[in-house]
N, C-alpha and C positions, 0 to 999 in steps of 0.2 A: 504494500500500500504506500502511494506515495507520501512524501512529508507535506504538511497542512504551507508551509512556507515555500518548497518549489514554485519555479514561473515556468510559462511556456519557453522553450528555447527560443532564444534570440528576439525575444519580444520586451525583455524587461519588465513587464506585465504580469502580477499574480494571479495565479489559475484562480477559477472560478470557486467558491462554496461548495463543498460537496457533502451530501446526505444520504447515507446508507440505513436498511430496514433490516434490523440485528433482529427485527420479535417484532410481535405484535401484528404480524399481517398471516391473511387466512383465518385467525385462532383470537380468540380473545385475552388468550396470555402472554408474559413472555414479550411484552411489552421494551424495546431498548432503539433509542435511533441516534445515531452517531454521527455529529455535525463537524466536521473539519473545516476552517477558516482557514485566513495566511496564515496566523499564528497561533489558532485555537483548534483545539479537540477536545469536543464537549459531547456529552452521554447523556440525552434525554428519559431518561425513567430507565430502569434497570432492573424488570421485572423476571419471574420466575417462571418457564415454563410449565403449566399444569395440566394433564386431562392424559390426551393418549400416551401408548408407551415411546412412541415417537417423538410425540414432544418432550415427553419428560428427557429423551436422552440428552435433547438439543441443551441441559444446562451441561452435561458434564464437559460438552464441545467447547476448545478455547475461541475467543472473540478475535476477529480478525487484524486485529490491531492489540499492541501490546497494552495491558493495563494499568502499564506502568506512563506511559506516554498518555492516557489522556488527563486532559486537565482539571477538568473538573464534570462532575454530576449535575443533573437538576432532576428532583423525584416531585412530579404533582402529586402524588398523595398516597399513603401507607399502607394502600391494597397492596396481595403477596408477589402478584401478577405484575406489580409496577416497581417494587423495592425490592421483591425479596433475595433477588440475584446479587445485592451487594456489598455481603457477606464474601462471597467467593470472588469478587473482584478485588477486594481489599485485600484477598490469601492471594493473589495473583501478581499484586506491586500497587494499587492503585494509593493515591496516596493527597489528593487533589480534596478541595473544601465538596462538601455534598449539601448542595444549597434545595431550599425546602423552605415549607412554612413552618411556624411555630410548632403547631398544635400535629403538622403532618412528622414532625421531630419528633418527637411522645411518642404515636403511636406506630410509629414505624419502629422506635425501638422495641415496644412490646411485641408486635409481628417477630421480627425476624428473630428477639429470645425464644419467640413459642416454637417457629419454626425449624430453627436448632434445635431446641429439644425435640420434636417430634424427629427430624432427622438421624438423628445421633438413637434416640429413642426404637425407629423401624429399624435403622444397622442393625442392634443387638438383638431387637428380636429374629432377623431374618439369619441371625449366627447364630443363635440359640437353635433355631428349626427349623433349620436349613430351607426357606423356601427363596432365598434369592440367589438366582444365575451367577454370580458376583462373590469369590471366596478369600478374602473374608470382606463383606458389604461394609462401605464407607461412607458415613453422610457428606452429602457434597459441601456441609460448613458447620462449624461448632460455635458453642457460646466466646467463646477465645476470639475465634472469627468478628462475633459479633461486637466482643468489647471494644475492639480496635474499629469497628466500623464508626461506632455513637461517637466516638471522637473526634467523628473528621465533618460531624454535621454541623452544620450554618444558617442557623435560622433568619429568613427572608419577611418583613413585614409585605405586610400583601398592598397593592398598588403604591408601590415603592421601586422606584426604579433603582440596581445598584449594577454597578461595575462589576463583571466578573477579573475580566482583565485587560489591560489597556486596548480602550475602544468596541468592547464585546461587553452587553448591557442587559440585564435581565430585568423582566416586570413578571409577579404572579399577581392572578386578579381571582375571587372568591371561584370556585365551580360548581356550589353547590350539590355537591357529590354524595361526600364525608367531611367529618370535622376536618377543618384545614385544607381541603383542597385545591386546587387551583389550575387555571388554565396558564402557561406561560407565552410567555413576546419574547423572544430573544434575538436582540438587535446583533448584526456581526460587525468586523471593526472593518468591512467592504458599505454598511450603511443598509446591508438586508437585511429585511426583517423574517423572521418565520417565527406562527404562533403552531401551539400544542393545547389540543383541548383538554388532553389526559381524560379525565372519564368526565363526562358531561351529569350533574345533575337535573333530575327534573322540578317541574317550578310546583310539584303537589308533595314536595319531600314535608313533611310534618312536622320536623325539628329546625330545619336549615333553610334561610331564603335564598331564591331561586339565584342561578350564576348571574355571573357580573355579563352582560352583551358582550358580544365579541365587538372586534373596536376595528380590526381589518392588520392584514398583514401582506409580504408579498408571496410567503409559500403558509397553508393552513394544514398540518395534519388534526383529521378529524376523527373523531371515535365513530364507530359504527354498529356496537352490540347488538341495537335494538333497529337496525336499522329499515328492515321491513316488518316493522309491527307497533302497534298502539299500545298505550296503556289506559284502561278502562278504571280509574281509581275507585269506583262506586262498586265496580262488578268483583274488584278484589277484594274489597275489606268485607262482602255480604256473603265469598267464596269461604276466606277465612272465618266468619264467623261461623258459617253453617259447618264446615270441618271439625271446628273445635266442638261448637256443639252437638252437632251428632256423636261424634265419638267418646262424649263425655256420659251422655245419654246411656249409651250402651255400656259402660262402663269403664272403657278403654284408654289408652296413654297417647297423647297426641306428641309426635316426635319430630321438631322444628330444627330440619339442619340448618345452622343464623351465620352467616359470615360475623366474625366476632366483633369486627370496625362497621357501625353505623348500620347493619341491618336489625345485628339483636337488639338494638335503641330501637330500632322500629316497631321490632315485634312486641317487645315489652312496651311501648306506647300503645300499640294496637291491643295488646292482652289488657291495658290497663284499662281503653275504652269497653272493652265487651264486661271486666269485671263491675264497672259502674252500670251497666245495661243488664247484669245477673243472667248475662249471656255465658258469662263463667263465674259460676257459684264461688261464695267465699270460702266455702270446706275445699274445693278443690287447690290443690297446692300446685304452683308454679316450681320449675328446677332450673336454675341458669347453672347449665354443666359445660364451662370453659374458663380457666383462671385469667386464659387472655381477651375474653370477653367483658369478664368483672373488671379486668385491668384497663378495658378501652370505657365503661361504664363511669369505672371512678373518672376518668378524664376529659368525657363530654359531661358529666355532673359537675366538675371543677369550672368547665364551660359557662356553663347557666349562672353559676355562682357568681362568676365575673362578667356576665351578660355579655359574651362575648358576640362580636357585632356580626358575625355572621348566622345566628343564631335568632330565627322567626319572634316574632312579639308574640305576647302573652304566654308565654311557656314559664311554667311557676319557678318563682325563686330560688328554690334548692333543685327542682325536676323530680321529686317524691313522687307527685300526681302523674307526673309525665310518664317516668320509665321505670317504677319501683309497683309492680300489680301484687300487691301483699294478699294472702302469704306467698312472699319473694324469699326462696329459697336457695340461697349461690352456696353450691359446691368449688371450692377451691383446692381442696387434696386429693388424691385417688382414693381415699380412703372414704372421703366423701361421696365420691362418684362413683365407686362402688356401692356406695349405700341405696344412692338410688333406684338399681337392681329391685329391692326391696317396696318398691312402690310398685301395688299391684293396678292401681286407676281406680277413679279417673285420678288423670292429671297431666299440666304439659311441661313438657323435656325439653329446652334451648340449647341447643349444645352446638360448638362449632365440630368441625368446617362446613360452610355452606353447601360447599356440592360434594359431599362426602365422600371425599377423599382421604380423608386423616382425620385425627382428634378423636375423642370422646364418645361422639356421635355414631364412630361404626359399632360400637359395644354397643353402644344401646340399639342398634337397627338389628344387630347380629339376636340379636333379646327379643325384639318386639316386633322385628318382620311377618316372624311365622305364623301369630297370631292374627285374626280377622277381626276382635275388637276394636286392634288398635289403626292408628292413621301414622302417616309420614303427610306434612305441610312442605313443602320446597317452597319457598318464598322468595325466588331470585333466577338469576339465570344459568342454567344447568348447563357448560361447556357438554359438547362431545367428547365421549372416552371416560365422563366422569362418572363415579357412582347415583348421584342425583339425575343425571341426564338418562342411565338405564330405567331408573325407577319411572320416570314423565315418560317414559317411551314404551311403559309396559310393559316392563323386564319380568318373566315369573318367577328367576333367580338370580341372587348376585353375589359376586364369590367376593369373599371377605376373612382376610388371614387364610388363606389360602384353601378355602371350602364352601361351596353353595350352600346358601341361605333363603328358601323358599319365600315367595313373596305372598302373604295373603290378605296383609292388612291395608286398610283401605290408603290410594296415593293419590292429592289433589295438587296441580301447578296451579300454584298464585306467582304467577312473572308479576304482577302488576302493582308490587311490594319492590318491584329492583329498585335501585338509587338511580338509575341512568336515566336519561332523556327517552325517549322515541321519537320515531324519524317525524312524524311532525313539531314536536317540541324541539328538533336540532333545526329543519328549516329556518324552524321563528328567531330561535338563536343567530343564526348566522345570517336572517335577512337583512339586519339596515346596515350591515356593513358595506365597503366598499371592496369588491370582488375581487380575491389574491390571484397572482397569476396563474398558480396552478392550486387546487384543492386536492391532496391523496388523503383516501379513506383508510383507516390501519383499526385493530383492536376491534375486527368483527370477524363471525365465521364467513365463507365465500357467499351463501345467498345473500345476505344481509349488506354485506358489502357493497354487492351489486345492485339490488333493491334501488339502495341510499345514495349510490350514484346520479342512476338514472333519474331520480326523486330530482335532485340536485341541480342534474342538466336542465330538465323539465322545465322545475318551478323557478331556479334562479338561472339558470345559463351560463351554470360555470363552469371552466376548464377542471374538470374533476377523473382523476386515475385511482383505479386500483393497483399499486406496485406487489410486486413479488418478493419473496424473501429472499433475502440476501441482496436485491438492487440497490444500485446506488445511483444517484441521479444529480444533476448541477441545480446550482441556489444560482439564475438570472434575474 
C-alpha cells in the first residue's frame, strides 16, 4: 500500500485521498474504513466481525496496512460491530489517540471488558471439550489487550470541531443511536470533506432525541440496516405487549435477547410501561441477566442525573420510572445467573447478546427453548449466521455448545424496537442537505443495500454506490 505522503511522479502534486472498505459492506458488522490523506491515516470505526463463520474469521485476518502506521481512530459509538476490533489492533502496534464521544468512552470500555471475557471465556471452554477446530483455541484479545486500549481514548465534545493533526479536523454531531453516539465530518488537510453516519438513530427512540440533520459533505458513507423496511412503532410495542402477555398467561418465561448498550434501556422502559398498564403483573418478576448490561444501565442513569443534553425531555430525574420495572431483579455473578434457572414462570429474562451469539442468554434459551410455555422476544435486528436470525427464520433447532436444542417455544420478531433509522427516516435525514458527490451505502446486508440505493436515486438523485469489500476508491 502506498504511503499516504507519495505524489504522482513528476507532477509535484499529492495523490488524491484514498478510502478503502476494511468491514462493514454486504454484512452489518465489522464495520472499519480506512482514510489515507498526504499525511494522515485514519480508521473510521473499528468494529468486530459477527454472525457467519466467515465472517467471524475475517477478524483473525491482518489489516492491510500496518497498525502501527495508522494515526489515529474515530469510533461513532460503542456497538461490538463498531469498536470491538480494537483491542486487537492495539496487540498489533496501534498506538494513535482513539477519539470518540464522552459517554461513547464509558461504554465502549465496558463492551470490549465483556467481550474479552467472553473471548478468553469460549477459549477455555472449547479446550476443556474439545469442540473447537483450533488446538489449543485462543481468544483473538484479553483484558490486558483491553487495558492498554482505554488509555489511548480521547474524549471528543460533540459539535466541536478539533484538530486531529495538522490540517485534518474532526466534528461528531449527536446520532441518536445510543448514549453518545454520533455521526462524524472529517475534514482532510487536501480541504475534503467526508461524513460517517455510523449507525443512524431513529427520531421514535424513547430515551434519546432524534440525530443532529446531516449538514452535507463531499463523500457521505451511509448506514443501511434497515434499508428496505419500515418501522411501525404502534404495531411493535402492541407485538410486545401481547408476547409478554400471552406467555405470562400460560404461565411461561419470556426470554428477551437485549443488546446490552441502549436496547435493554428500551426494553426495560417498555416493561416499565406494560407494568403501569398491569399488562405485567406486579408478582411477576423481571431478570436483567448481563453485568454489562447493568454496567451500560448504571451509565445512561448517570445520564439523566446530569440531564445530559442529548437525552429527550420529560424522562424522570433519576430514570426509576423510566428503566427500573420493579421487581427489577439484576443478576450480576454467575452464581446469580444460575439462580435464575430456578424461576419456573411466569417471568421475563433480559439477558444479552442481542442476536445470541454469546452471553448468558444461550443458557437460558438452551433451558427454555424446548419448552412451548415459554417465548423468545428478539427485539432488534437479527444479522444472518446468527443465532437470533435462525430462530425469526423458523429454525426447529439450534445447536448451542455444541448440540441441538429443539425449538418449541413460542418466537415473535419485534424489528420495530431497533435503534436504527428506516429507509424513510434516512431519506428525511439526508434531504435538506446539499448532495455529496458520491453517497456509498456500507453496514447493511446486500438486499437492503440495494433497496436504499435505488430509494436514494429515486427520491433525491444522488450519485449513490454500493462498494465491495476490500475497495478502495479516490476522495475528488
Amino acid at each position: 500500500m502506498a504511503e499516504p505522503s507519495e505524489t504522482p511522479a513528476g507532477t509535484g502534486r499529492p495523490l488524491p485521498a484514498l478510502m478503502t472498505f476494511l468491514g462493514g459492506v454486504g454484512t452489518v458488522t465489522g464495520s472499519k474504513f480506512l482514510v489515507e490523506g498526504e499525511h494522515s491515516r485514519i480508521l473510521v470505526d473499528c468494529g468486530l466481525f459477527q454472525g457467519l463463520a466467515d465472517l467471524r474469521r475475517r477478524n483473525w485476518r491482518p489489516l492491510p496496512c500496518d497498525a502501527r502506521d495508522i494515526h489515529a481512530v474515530i469510533v461513532t459509538h460503542a456497538h461490538l460491530d463498531h469498536c470491538g476490533y480494537l483491542p486487537r489492533l492495539v496487540r498489533n502496534g496501534f498506538r494513535g489517540p482513539i477519539l470518540t464521544s464522552a459517554y461513547t468512552a464509558r461504554l465502549a470500555e465496558i463492551v470490549l471488558r465483556d467481550s474479552a471475557r467472553l473471548q478468553t471465556e469460549a477459549a477455555q471452554h472449547a479446550n476443556e471439550h474439545g469442540w473447537s477446530k483450533h488446538r489449543p483455541a485462543q481468544p483473538l484479545y484479553d483484558d490486558r489487550d483491553v487495558d492498554r486500549t482505554v488509555t489511548f481514548f480521547d474524549p471528543v465534545s460533540m459539535n466541536t470541531e478539533v484538530e486531529i493533526m495538522s490540517r485534518t479536523r474532526l466534528a461528531l454531531h449527536p446520532a441518536g443511536h445510543i448514549l453518545g453516539s454520533a455521526w462524524a465530518r472529517l475534514t482532510l488537510d487536501d480541504g475534503h470533506t467526508l461524513a460517517f453516519s455510523g449507525d443512524l438513530g431513529r427520531p421514535g427512540h424513547p430515551l434519546l432525541k432524534p440525530a443532529e440533520p446531516f449538514s452535507g459533505a463531499d463523500v457521505l458513507l451511509m448506514e443501511s440496516t434497515y434499508g428496505n423496511r419500515r418501522h411501525d412503532d404502534e404495531t411493535g410495542r402492541t407485538c410486545f405487549a401481547d408476547i409478554v402477555g400471552r406467555t405470562i398467561r400460560r404461565g411461561g418465561i419470556v426470554v428477551v435477547p437485549a443488546f446490552a448498550l441502549d436496547r435493554t434501556e428500551v426494553v426495560l422502559h417498555e416493561l416499565s410501561v406494560l407494568r403501569r398498564k398491569n399488562i405485567l403483573p406486579a408478582a411477576v418478576p423481571v431478570f436483567v441477566d448481563s453485568p454489562m448490561a447493568l454496567a451500560a444501565l448504571e451509565v445512561y442513569r448517570e445520564a439523566v442525573r446530569a440531564r445530559a443534553p442529548e437525552l429527550r425531555d420529560g424522562i424522570s430525574a433519576d430514570g426509576t420510572d423510566d428503566l427500573s420495572p420493579e421487581p427489577f431483579l439484576a443478576a450480576r455473578s454467575v452464581r446469580e445467573s444460575i439462580a435464575i434457572n430456578e424461576a419456573t414462570g411466569p417471568a421475563v429474562i433480559v439477558s444479552s447478546a442481542g442476536m445470541a451469539t454469546g452471553g448468558r442468554v444461550v443458557h437460558h434459551l438452551r433451558r427454555l427453548l424446548p419448552d412451548p410455555r415459554n417465548a423468545v422476544a428478539i427485539v432488534g435486528f437479527a444479522a444472518e449466521g446468527t443465532r437470533a436470525r435462525d430462530l425469526v427464520d423458523g429454525a426447529r433447532t439450534v445447536k448451542m455448545f455444541g448440540e441441538y436444542v429443539p425449538v418449541r417455544a413460542e418466537v415473535a420478531d419485534v424489528p420495530h424496537f431497533s435503534a436504527h433509522a428506516d429507509a424513510a427516516q434516512i431519506i428525511e435525514w439526508l434531504r435538506s442537505a446539499p448532495p455529496p458527490h458520491t453517497t456509498y451505502l456500507v453496514h447493511g446486508e446486500p438486499d437492503a443495500s440495494a433497496a436504499l440505493r435505488e430509494r436514494i436515486d429515486h427520491e433525491l438523485g444522488w450519485a449513490t454506490v454500493v462498494p465491495r469489500s476490500g475497495e478502495a476508491v479516490l476522495i475528488r
